[in-house]
N, C-alpha and C positions, 0 to 999 in steps of 0.2 A: 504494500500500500504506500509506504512512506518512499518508492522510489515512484512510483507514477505520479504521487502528489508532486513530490520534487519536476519533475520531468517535467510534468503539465501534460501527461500520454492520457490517454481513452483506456480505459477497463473493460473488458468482455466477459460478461457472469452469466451462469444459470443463479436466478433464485427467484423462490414458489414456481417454479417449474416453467419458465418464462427464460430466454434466451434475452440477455439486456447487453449496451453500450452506455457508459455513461461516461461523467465530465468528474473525477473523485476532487471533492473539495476541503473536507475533514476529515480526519479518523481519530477517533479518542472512543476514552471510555464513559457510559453514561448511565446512572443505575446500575454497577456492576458488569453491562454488558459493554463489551466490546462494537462499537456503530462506526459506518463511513456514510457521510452525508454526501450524497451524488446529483448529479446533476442530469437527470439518466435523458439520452436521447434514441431512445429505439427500446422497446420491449417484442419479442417477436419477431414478427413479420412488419409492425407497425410504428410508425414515428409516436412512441408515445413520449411525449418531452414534460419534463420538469422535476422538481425537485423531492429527493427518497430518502429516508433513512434507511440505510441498510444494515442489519444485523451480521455481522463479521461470520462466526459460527457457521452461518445457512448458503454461505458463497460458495456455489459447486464450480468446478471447470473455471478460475479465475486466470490471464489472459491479460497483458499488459501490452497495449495496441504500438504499433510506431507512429501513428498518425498522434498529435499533438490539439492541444486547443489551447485559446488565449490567456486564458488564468482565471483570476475572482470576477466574476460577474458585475460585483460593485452597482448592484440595483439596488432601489429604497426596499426595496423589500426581501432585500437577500436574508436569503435561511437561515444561517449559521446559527448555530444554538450554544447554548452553555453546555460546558463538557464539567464532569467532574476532572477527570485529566485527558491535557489536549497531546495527541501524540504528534500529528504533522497537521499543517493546512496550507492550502494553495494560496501563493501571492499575485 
């Protein structure tokens, strides 16, 4: 995780049984569990775009893309949540 974060690369995951691409923006720990806040563009077959928490634990088939994207988002209404502990985040 904390080298795609670094990198600013694209993730390819199975989880709940869904093939996804996403944009990894956080990963820390939050209520004991381990989460990566993503920026998911594509579940399926389908452009389903925006923002997921994802449970670390449940990532099948995880897939660190070469394709790249631009970094933090930096909208008023960006995601990012409070982490008990913050391990990486995208700048």
């Amino acid at each position: 995780m904390r080298l795609a974060i670094a990198q600013k690369r694209l993730i390819e995951f199975t989880y709940d049984d869904a093939r996804r691409v996403a944009e990894p923006h956080d990963y820390g720990r939050r209520n004991g569990i381990d989460k990566l806040l993503v920026y998911q563009r594509k579940k399926g077959g389908n452009y389903k775009i925006g923002w997921r928490s994802i449970e670390v634990s449940k990532l099948e088939d995880l897939v660190i893309r070469d394709d790249t994207f631009a970094g933090s988002r930096n909208e008023p209404h960006q995601h990012h949540i409070v982490w008990d502990v913050l391990y990486a985040r995208v700048e």
